[in-house]
ZABAKE-916553 format. One record per residue (C-alpha): x, y, z. Coordinates in steps of 0.001 Angstrom, whole numbers, padded with zeros to 6 digits, m for minus. Layout:
<rs>
       X       Y       Z
       X       Y       Z
...
</rs>
This chain:
<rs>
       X       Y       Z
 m010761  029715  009747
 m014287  030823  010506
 m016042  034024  009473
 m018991  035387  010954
 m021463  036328  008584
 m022441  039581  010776
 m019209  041459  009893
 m020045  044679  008843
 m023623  044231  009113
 m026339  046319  011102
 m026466  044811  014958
 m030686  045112  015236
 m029838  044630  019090
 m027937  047503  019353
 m029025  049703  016962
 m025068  050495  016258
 m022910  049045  013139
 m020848  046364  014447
 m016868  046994  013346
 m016071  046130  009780
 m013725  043387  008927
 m010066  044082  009183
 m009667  044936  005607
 m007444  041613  004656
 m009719  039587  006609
 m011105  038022  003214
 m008264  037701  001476
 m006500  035175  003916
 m008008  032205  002456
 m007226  033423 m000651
 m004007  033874  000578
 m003545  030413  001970
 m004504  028583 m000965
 m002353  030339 m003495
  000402  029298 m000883
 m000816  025645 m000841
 m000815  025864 m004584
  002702  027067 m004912
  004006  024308 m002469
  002437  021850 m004407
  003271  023056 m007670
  006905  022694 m006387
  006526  018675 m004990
  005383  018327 m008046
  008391  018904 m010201
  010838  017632 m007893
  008412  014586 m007356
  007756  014432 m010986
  012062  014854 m011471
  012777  011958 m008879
  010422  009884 m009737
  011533  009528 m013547
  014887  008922 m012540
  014010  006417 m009907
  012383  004558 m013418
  015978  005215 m015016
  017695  003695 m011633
  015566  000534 m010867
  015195 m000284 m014724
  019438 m000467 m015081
  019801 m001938 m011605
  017060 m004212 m011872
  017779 m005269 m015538
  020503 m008070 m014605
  018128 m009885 m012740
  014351 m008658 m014136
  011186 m009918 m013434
  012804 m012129 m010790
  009301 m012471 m008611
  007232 m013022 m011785
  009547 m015800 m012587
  008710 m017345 m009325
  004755 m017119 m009634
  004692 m017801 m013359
  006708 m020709 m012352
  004919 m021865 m009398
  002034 m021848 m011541
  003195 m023681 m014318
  004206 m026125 m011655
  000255 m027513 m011296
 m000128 m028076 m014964
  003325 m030155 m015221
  002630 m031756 m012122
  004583 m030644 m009376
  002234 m029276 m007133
  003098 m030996 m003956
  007282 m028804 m004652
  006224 m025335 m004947
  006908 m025116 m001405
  010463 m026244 m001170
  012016 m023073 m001182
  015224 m025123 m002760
  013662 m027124 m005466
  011421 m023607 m006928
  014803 m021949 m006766
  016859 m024418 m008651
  013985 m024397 m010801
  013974 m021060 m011420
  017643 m021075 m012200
  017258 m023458 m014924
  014366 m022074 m016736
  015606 m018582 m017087
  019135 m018940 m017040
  019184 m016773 m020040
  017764 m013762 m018522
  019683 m013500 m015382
  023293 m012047 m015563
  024081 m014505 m012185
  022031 m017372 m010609
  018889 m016297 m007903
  019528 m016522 m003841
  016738 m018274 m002323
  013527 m017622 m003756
  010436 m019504 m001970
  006941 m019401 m002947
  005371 m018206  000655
  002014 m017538 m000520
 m001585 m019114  001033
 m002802 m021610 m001907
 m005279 m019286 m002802
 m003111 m016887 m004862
 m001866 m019715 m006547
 m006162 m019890 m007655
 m005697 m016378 m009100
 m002477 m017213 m010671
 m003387 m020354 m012737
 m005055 m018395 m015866
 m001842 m016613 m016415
  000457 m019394 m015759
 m001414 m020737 m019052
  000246 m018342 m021212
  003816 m017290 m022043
  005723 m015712 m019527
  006642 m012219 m021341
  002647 m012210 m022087
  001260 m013053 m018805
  003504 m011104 m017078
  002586 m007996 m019728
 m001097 m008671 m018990
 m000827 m009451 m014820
  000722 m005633 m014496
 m001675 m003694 m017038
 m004582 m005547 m015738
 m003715 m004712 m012214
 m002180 m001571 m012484
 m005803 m000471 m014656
 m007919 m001558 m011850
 m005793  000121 m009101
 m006398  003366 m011013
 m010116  002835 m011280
 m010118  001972 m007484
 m008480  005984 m006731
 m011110  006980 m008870
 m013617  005798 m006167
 m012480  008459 m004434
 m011942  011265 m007126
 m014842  012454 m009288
 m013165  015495 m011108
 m010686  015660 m013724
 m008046  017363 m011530
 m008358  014603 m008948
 m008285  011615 m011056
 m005004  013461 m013239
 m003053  013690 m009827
 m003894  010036 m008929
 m003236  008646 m012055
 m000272  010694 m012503
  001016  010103 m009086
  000851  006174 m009151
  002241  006123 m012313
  005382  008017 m011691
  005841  006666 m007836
  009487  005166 m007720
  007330  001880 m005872
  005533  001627 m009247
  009009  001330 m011289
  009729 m001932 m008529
  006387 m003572 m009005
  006962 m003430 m012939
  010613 m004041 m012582
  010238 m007015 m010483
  007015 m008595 m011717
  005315 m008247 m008254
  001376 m007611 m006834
  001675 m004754 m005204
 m000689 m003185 m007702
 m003439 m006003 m006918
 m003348 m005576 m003148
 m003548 m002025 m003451
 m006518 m002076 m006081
 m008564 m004717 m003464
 m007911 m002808 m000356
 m008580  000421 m002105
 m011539 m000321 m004446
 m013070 m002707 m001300
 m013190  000640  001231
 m013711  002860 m002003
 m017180  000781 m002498
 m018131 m000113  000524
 m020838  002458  001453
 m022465  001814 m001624
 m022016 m002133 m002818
 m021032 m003988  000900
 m020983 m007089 m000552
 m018921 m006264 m003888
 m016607 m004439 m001450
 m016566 m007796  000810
 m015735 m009869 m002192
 m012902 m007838 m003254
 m011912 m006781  000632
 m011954 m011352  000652
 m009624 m011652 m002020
 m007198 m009839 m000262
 m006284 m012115  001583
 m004001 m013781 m000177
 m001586 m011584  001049
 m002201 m011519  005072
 m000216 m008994  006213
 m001642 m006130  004529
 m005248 m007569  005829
 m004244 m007135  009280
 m006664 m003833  009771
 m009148 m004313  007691
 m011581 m006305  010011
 m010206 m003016  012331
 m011371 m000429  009885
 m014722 m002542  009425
 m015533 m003240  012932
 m014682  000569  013995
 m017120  001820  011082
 m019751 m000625  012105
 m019625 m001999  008612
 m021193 m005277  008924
 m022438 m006276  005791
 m018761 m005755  004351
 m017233 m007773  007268
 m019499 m011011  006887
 m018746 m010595  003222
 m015037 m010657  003044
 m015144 m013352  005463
 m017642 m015390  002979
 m015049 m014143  000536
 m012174 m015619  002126
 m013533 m018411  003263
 m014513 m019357 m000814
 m011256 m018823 m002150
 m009986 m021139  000849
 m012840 m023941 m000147
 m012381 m023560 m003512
 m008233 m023765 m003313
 m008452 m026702 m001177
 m011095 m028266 m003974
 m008238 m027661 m006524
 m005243 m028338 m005029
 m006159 m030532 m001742
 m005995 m029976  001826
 m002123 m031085  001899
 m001366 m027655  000498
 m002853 m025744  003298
 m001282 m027531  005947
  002000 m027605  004088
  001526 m023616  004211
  000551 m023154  007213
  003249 m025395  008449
  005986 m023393  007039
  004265 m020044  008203
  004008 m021654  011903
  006445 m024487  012626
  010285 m023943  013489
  011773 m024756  010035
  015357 m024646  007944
  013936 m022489  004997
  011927 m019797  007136
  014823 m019298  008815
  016545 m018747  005592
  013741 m016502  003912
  014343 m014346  006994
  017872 m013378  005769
  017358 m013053  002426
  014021 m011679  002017
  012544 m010305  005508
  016132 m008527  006217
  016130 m006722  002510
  012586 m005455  003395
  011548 m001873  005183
  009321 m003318  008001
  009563 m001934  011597
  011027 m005483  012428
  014035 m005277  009407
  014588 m001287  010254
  015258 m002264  014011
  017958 m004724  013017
  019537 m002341  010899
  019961  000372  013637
  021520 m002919  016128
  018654 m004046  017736
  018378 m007682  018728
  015367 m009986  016828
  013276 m009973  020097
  013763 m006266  020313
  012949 m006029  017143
  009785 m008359  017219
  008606 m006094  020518
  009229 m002801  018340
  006944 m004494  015415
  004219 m005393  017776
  004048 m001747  019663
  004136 m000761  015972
  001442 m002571  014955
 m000561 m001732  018280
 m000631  001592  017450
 m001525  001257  013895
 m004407 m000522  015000
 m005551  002562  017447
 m004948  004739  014279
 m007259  002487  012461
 m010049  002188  014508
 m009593  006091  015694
 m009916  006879  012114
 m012527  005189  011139
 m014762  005999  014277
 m014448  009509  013912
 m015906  012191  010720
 m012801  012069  008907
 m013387  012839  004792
 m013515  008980  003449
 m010156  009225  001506
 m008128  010350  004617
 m009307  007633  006673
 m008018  005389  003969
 m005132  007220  003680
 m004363  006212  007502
 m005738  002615  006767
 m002957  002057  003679
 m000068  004079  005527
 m000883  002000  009139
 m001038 m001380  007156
  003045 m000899  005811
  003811 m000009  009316
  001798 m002813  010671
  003155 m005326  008303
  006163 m008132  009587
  007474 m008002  005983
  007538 m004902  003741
  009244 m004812  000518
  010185 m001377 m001015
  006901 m002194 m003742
  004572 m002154 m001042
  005260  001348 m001084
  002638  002012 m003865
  000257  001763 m000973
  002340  004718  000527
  001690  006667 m002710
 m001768  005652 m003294
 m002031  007241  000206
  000299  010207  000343
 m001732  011281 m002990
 m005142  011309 m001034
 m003514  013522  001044
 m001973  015901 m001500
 m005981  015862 m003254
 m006892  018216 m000188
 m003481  020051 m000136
 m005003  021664 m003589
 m008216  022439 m001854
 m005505  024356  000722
 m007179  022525  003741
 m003319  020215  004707
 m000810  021878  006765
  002362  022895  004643
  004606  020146  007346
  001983  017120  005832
  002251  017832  002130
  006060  018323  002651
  005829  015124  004568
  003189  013377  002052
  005939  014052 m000752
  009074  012545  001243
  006655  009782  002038
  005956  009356 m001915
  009928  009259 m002594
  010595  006612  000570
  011544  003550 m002344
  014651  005962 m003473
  016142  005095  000366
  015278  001810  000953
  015363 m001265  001695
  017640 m000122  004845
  020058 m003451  003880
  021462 m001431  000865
  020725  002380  002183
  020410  002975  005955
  018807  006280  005662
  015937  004016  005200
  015362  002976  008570
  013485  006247  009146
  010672  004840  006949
  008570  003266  009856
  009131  007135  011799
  007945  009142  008265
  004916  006567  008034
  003781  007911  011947
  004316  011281  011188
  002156  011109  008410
 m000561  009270  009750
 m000206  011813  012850
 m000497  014942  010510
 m003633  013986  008559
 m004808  013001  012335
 m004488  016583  013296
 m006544  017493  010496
 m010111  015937  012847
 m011102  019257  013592
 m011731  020573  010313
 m012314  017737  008388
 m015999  016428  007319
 m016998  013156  006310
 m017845  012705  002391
</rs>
């Protein structure tokens, strides 16, 4: 809201007082905020409740069958020291593998497990495949979970702001998953964060890390988007020098035969795609799985995750070519790139958090509606209802992720760049 600064002052034009204020005139911003405050103050404790007991839930569900998708990358990397490079893409030989190896630590044997990852992750993986598995596994998720909270920080620069971020991510139900599970979502988060969160100030350090990211390609989908809208081109040529590096260099290591064995499996009608679909693509939260789960058929589905991803793209680039503050228009980059993606797993949404908690940062400066924080929260919380296969309420993920990105939208007209 707008004051003028000639209430109650002298009009010179006039000669005559113009009229004073209406006496609560002042106090409505006051008024607001303390509002904002209390609302927030409540997400907070029944955030803070749900989120603890999502840790209780996923560490006794999870606990027959933990660190399953460690298992599979400590694994695969093990494989090029012991020499069985040219398997780690039979999705049936990895799983039997897997099986064998930690029979011990799983109440029942694995479904299909594949290793569907470019060969350059397999680069990033090999130091850690080097140590013990409890150890590497230890260090992978401390290491990456540290530099996803100095990424936020990027974007926070006083001690209330970098408390709510670091408090946030580490409570978020998606954070009890990625530990739970032994995944990466707190490595893709920390490169697409930390890339955007650096890249007015260090292009090509935020090319290099925006480069790396794309080991996992579809969470990259927007980024050349978000770059192009912004006219960043320093960062662009970067993370495509990036990219094209850790390509080179993979190849170096491992030979061309593992690209086109990739690429092959990503492209070509095959058995064990087909397979990964139902077990893995199915249990996930994308706009594709959620469509199946409400009855729609696969090329339904497939034409509801490309008018999905259409429009996450318009977000992108509308975001990023307007004065939006800098952490909103991530906010929208992170919550587009889940409802963009072909494959979400529930993990992924520590992306959701990292974003919902940007948005949250301004609801305690009492500039975001009282319908976004509500709906930044129940965006936080989305893990507790999916992956739609196990709890249909789920499928209104993709719907939650639109309304968000819509309500910090609305926000254009007030908002000012950093």
């Amino acid at each position: 809201m707008r004051f003028s600064s000639m209430n109650g002052a002298h009009d010179a034009s006039s000669g005559k007082e113009s009229d004073p204020a209406p006496p609560d005139s002042g106090a409505q911003p006051v008024e607001s905020a303390t509002r904002a405050h209390r609302l927030l103050r409540t997400l907070v404790v029944i955030c803070g409740t749900l989120g603890l007991l999502g840790w209780a839930f996923y560490g006794l569900a999870l606990s027959h069958e933990p660190f399953q998708d460690w298992m599979v990358f400590h694994t695969t990397a093990q494989a090029y020291y012991e020499g069985y490079l040219a398997s780690i893409y039979d999705g049936t030989w990895l799983t039997a593998r897997l099986n064998e190896r930690f029979a011990a630590w799983l109440s029942w044997p694995l479904p299909l497990h594949p290793w569907l990852y470019p060969p350059h992750f397999l680069l990033l993986l090999l130091p850690f495949g080097a140590l013990p598995f409890s150890v590497a596994m230890a260090f992978f998720l401390l290491l990456t979970f540290l530099s996803l909270i100095a990424a936020t920080w990027c974007y926070a620069h006083d001690r209330a702001g970098r408390t709510l971020l670091m408090t946030s991510l580490l409570l978020c139900p998606a954070t009890a998953i990625t530990v739970m599970l032994g995944q990466n979502a707190f490595l893709t988060s920390a490169l697409l964060i930390g890339g955007f969160g650096v890249s007015r100030q260090r292009p090509l350090a935020a090319g290099f890390l925006l480069g790396i990211a794309t080991y996992k390609p579809q969470f990259w989908l927007l980024v050349p988007v978000a770059l192009v809208a912004a006219r960043q081109w320093r960062v662009l040529a970067a993370a495509a020098a990036s990219a094209f590096g850790l390509a080179a260099a993979s190849a170096g290591m491992f030979g061309i035969e593992a690209w086109r064995t990739w690429l092959d499996l990503m492209i070509a009608p095959n058995d064990l795609f087909e397979a990964w679909v139902v077990e893995g693509r199915l249990n996930g939260q994308s706009v594709y799985a959620c469509a199946i789960w409400v009855g729609a058929s696969p090329a339904i589905a497939n034409v509801a995750q490309v008018s999905a991803a259409i429009l996450a793209i318009a977000a992108v680039y509308w975001s990023f070519r307007h004065r939006l503050a800098h952490d909103l228009q991530l906010a929208i980059l992170l919550a587009a790139t889940v409802l963009a993606a072909p494959h979400v797993i529930s993990y992924d949404g520590v992306m959701l958090a990292a974003a919902a908690t940007f948005a949250l940062r301004h609801a305690l400066q009492g500039s975001f509606g009282r319908g976004g924080t509500v709906l930044s929260a129940v965006m936080w919380l989305s893990p507790l209802i999916n992956p739609p296969s196990f709890v249909r309420l789920g499928v209104i993920t993709p719907l939650l992720i639109t309304l968000f990105i819509a309500s910090i939208g609305a926000r254009v007209g007030v908002a000012s760049a950093d």
